[in-house]
C-alpha positions in Angstrom: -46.2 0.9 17.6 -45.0 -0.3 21.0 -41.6 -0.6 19.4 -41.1 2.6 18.1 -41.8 4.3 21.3 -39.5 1.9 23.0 -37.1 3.7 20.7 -38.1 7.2 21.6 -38.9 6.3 25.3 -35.0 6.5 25.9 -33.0 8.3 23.2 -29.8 8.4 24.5 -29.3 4.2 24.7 -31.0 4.1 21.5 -28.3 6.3 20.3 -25.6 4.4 21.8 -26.8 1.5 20.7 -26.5 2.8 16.8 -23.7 4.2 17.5 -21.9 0.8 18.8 -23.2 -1.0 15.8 -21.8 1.7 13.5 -18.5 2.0 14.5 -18.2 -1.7 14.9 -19.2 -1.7 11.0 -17.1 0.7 9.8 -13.9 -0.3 11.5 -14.3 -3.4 9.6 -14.6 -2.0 6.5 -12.1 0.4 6.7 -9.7 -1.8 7.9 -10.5 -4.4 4.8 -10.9 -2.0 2.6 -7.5 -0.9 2.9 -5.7 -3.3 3.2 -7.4 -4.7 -0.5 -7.2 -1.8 -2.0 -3.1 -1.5 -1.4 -3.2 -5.2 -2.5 -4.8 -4.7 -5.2 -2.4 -1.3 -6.5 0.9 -3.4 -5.9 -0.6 -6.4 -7.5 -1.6 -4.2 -10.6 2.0 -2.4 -10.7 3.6 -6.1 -10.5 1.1 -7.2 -13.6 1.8 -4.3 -15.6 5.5 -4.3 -15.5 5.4 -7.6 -16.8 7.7 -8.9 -14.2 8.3 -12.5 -13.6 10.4 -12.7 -10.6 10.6 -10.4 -7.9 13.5 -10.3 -5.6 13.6 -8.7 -2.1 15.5 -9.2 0.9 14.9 -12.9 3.2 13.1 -11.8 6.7 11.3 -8.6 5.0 7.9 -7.8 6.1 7.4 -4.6 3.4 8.8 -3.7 0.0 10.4 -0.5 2.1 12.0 -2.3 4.6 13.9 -4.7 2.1 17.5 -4.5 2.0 19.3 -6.1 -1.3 22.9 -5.3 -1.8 24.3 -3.6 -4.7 27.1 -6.9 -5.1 24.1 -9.4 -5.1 22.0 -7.0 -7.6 25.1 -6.9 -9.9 25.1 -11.0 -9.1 21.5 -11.5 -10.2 22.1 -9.4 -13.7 24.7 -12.2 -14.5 22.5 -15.6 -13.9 21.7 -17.0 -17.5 18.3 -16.8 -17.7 17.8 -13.6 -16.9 17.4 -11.7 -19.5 16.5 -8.0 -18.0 16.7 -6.7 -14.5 15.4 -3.6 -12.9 15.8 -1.9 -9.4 13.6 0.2 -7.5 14.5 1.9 -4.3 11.4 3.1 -2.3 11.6 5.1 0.5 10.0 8.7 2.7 12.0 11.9 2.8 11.8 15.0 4.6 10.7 18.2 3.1 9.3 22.0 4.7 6.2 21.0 3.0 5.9 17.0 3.8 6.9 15.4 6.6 6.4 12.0 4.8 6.7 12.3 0.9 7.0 8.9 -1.1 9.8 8.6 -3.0 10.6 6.1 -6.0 13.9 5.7 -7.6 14.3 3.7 -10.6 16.6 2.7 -12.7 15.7 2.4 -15.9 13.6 5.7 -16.4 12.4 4.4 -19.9 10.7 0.8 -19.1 9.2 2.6 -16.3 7.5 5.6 -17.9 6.3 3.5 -21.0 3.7 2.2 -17.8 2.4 5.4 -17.2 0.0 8.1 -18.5 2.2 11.4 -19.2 -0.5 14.2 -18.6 1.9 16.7 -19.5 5.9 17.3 -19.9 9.0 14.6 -20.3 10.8 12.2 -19.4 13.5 13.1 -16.7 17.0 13.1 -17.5 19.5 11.2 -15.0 22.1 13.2 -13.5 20.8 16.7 -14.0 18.5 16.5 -10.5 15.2 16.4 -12.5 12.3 14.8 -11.5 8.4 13.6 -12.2 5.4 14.4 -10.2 2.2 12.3 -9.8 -1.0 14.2 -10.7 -2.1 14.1 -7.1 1.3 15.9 -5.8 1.0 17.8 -9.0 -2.8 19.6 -8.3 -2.5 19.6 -4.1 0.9 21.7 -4.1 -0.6 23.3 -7.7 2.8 22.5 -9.4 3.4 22.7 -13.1 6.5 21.6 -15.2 9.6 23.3 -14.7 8.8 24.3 -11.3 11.1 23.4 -8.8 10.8 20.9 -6.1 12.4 20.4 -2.7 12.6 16.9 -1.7 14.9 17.4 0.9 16.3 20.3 2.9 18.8 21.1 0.5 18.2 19.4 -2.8 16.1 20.9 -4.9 14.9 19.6 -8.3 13.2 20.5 -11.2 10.3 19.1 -12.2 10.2 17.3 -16.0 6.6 15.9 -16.1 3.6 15.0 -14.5 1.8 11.6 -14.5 -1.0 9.9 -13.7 -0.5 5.7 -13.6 -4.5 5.4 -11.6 -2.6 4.4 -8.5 -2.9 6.6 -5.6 0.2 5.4 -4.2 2.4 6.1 -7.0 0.5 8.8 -8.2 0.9 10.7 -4.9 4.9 10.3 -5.1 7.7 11.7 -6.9 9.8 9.3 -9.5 13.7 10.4 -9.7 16.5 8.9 -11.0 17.7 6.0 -8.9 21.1 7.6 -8.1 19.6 10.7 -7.0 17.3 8.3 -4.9 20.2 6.5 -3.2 21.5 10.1 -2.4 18.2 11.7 -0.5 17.9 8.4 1.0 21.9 8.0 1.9 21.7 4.4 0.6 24.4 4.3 -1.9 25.2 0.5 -1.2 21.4 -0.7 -1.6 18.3 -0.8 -3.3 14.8 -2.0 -1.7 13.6 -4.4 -4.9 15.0 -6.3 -7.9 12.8 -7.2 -11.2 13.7 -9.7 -12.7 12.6 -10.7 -16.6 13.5 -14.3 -17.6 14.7 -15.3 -21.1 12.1 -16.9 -23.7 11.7 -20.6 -22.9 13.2 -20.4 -19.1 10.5 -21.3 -16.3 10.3 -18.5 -13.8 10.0 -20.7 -11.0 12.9 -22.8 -11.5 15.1 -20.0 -11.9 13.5 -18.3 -8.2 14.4 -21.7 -7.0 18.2 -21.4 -8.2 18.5 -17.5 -7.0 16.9 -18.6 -3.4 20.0 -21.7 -3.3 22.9 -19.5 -4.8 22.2 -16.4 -2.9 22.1 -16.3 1.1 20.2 -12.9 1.6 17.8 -12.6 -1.1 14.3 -14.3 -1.7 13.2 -14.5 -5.1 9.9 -15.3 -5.6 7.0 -15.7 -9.4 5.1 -12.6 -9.9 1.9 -14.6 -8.4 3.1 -15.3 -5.5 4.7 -11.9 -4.4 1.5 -10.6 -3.2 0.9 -13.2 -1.1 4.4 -13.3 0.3 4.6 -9.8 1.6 3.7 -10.5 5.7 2.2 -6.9 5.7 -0.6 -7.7 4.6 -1.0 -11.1 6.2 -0.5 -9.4 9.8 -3.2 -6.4 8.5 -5.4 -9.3 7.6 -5.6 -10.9 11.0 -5.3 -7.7 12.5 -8.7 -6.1 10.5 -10.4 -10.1 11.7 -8.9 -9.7 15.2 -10.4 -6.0 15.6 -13.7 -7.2 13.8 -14.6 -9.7 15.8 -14.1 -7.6 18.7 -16.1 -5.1 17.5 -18.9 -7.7 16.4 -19.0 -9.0 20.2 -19.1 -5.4 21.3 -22.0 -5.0 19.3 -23.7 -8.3 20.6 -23.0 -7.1 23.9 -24.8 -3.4 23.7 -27.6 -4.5 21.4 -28.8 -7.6 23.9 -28.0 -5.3 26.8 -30.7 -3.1 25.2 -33.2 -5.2 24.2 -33.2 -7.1 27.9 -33.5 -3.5 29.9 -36.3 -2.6 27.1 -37.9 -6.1 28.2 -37.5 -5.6 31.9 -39.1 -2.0 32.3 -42.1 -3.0 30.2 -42.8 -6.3 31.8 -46.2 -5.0 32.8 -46.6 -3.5 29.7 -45.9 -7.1 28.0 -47.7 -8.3 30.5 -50.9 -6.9 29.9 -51.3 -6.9 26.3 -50.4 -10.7 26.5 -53.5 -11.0 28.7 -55.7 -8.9 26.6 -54.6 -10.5 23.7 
């Protein structure tokens, strides 16, 4: 009993003390927790695509800051043992109603919709400014096929289908030809990301060996080890531990802080109860 009115004796530092502990907790969760769960998407959206080699720029820290030339993609889709390539240009415009809307421009509109649930609608047609919604765009700006969208201050498009892939990054994005991309992004001369599929028989990473030797800007790197090349998430890791453990000392700090004070003003309480027994 003589805890529990310690507890109540002084409410506020009881209080703080909970509340320390709790933020400490959940800002290492939340930290964790997303940088896994982003880990996790890209690593799903790499597995599903079937990709074996992935190919971004040397010196990039994110998929959107990559950088690969249009000459050195049209370089890669000679090598002999690459038997299908892919590009993918990722990257925020500027709408009335977003600030920050994701954008995804891609290439080959057929390989990357046979990846992802069509809830309603069809495929988009390139060169005639259509487009696809996720779901999540799709129900917060309560948009239905054949609406039109504005992706940027002038450019309007009209929306084909909607889909739902179980990614909330993608699925709260827009998917538009990659030409159409390059425009509303003014990167005519670049994409962000090349996929590379290599022929029956060929090892995947032997031939990210030769692309890394032949070409001077590019890393090329196996499927596996994308995820764990991308320095994002390696700086969000040790930032989430860095943070952590600060928080955890924090916590140390407060809880000890209150236990001693709660030991020092009942020293004669102790005291007594010691010597009755």
């Amino acid at each position: 009993m003589i805890v529990i009115r310690n507890l109540f004796r002084h409410k506020f530092r009881t209080l703080m003390t909970v509340m320390g502990a709790a933020v400490g907790i959940s800002v290492f969760v939340s930290l964790t927790s997303v940088g896994n769960e982003f880990r996790t998407q890209l690593g799903d959206i790499v597995k599903t695509y079937n990709i074996d080699i992935t190919v971004t720029s040397k010196g990039s820290a994110t998929p959107i800051g990559s950088t690969i030339s249009m000459a050195d993609y049209h370089e890669l889709l000679k090598l002999k043992n690459v038997r299908h390539a892919s590009s993918l240009i990722i990257g925020p415009v500027t709408s009335p109603w977003n600030r920050y809307f994701l954008l995804f421009g891609v290439s080959s509109v057929e390989t990357f919709l046979n990846k992802l649930g069509m809830v309603e609608g069809r495929v988009l047609t390139p060169g005639k400014k259509e487009a696809l919604v996720g779901e999540r765009v799709a129900i917060d700006r309560q948009l239905k096929v054949n609406d039109r969208i504005l992706l940027a201050d002038q450019d309007q498009f009209t929306i084909t289908g909607i889909y739902t892939s179980g990614s909330r990054i993608i699925d709260g994005a827009a998917v538009v030809d990659i030409k159409d991309a390059q425009a509303l992004l003014k990167r005519y001369d670049s994409i962000n990301m090349a996929f590379l599929q290599t022929t029956v028989g060929s090892d995947p990473w032997e031939v990210a060996k030769d692309i890394g030797r032949q070409f001077q800007n590019v890393s090329a790197v196996t499927s596996g080890e994308f995820i764990g090349q991308i320095r994002l998430f390696k700086t969000v890791d040790v930032f989430a531990w860095g943070i952590s453990l600060i928080s955890f000392f924090t916590c140390c700090v407060i809880v000890m802080n209150t236990f001693l004070m709660a030991v020092s003003e009942r020293t004669k309480d102790i005291g007594l109860l010691m010597a009755v027994g």
